[in-house]
C-alpha angles and dihedrals in degrees: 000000000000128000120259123293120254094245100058077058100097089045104048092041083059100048089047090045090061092064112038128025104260086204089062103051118146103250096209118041113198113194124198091200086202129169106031096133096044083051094058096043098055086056093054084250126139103249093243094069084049082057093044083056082046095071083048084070113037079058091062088045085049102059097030080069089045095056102039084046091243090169093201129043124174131198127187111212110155130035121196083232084059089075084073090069121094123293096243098047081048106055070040090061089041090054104049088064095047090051085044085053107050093036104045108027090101097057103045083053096047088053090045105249124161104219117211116179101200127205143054119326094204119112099014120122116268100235080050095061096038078058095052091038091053100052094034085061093042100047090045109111092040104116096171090103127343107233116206107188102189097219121171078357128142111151107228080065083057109052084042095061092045091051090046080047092055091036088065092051091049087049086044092050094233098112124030120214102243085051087071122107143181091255087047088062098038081053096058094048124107094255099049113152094029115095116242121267114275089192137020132199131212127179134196097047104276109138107205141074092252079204096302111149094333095167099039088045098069100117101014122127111246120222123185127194133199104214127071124271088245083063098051116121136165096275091060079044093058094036097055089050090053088055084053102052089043089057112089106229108200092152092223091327136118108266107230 
């Protein structure tokens, strides 16, 4: 499945715009890709194959946010909790991004997407890395939309890291403790430099953060959908984002 052709572009952006006000788009997309396994075993299918239809829609997701101008998309694809599945669904997961990686690099970098791959590094395969380091330096100067893929992420381990980060500047005295501030953490985070999330989205039905961006999520909206990730399509896309636009975000202030 590829994403949609450039010149569908005009046409999609206007039926989209009918629906949802194109000058109030959420600038940072977080999405919870949740109940690919229970997709694929309703259907008697191993849940690998639920996580391979996965990628099908993340791609949807992917150029939904390509034709209504949304500049930052996040996906969360691997938890660090996710090493705790079996052997054989994990090398499965590894090998889906490879596979994501070697089939469809060209084409993130010919619509202009930056690719980031966010979490820890350690642990994952070498030719796996050579892989992310590659098409994160490839896709570097794109500025079309900025692509996060959480990969090996849970965010206590985050905000762990960035607070070990500012304890050895304090050791070190370059920093003193009452100098930190909330923007120095958020600095130090793995996603510095990338706005936090306006709107996040979960599927599957599970109401709840299971750890994802604790820090970055804050203030985001929160949508929760019903139907599997596998399921997700742009309309789902274009209704969460009405949802967003019809909250009122004051972040803890009186709303005029």
């Amino acid at each position: 499945m590829r994403f949609t052709q450039r010149n569908s572009l005009p046409s999609e952006t206007a039926q989209w715009g009918a629906q949802i006000d194109l000058r109030n788009l959420p600038e940072h997309v977080a999405i919870i890709m949740d109940g690919n396994g229970r997709w694929a075993r309703s259907r008697g299918m191993p849940r690998l194959f639920g996580h391979q239809k996965g990628v099908e829609a993340l791609k949807k997701a992917i150029a939904f946010a390509l034709e209504v101008g949304i500049p930052y998309l996040s996906a969360w694809a691997f938890s660090t909790a996710n090493w705790k599945r079996p052997e054989a669904e994990v090398k499965g997961l590894m090998n889906i991004l490879r596979r994501t990686l070697n089939k469809d690099l060209v084409e993130f970098h010919e619509r202009g997407i930056c690719l980031k791959v966010v979490g820890s590094r350690l642990n994952l395969p070498s030719d796996l890395l050579a892989m992310i380091e590659h098409a994160e330096q490839l896709t570097a100067p794109n500025t079309k939309l900025t692509l996060l893929i959480n990969f090996n992420y849970d965010g206590r381990t985050d905000i762990i890291e960035a607070t070990k980060a500012l304890a050895r500047k304090v050791q070190a005295g370059i920093l003193a403790p009452e100098q930190i501030t909330e923007e120095m953490l958020t600095a130090h985070t793995m996603t510095a430099g990338i706005p936090d999330p306006d709107l996040l989205i979960r599927t599957s039905g599970v109401v709840r953060l299971s750890n994802y961006m604790m820090w970055q999520c804050t203030f985001t909206e929160f949508v929760f959908l019903e139907k599997n990730w596998p399921d997700f399509q742009k309309q789902d896309f274009c209704n969460s984002i009405q949802k967003f636009q019809n909250c009122g975000r004051n972040f803890g202030q009186i709303s005029a």
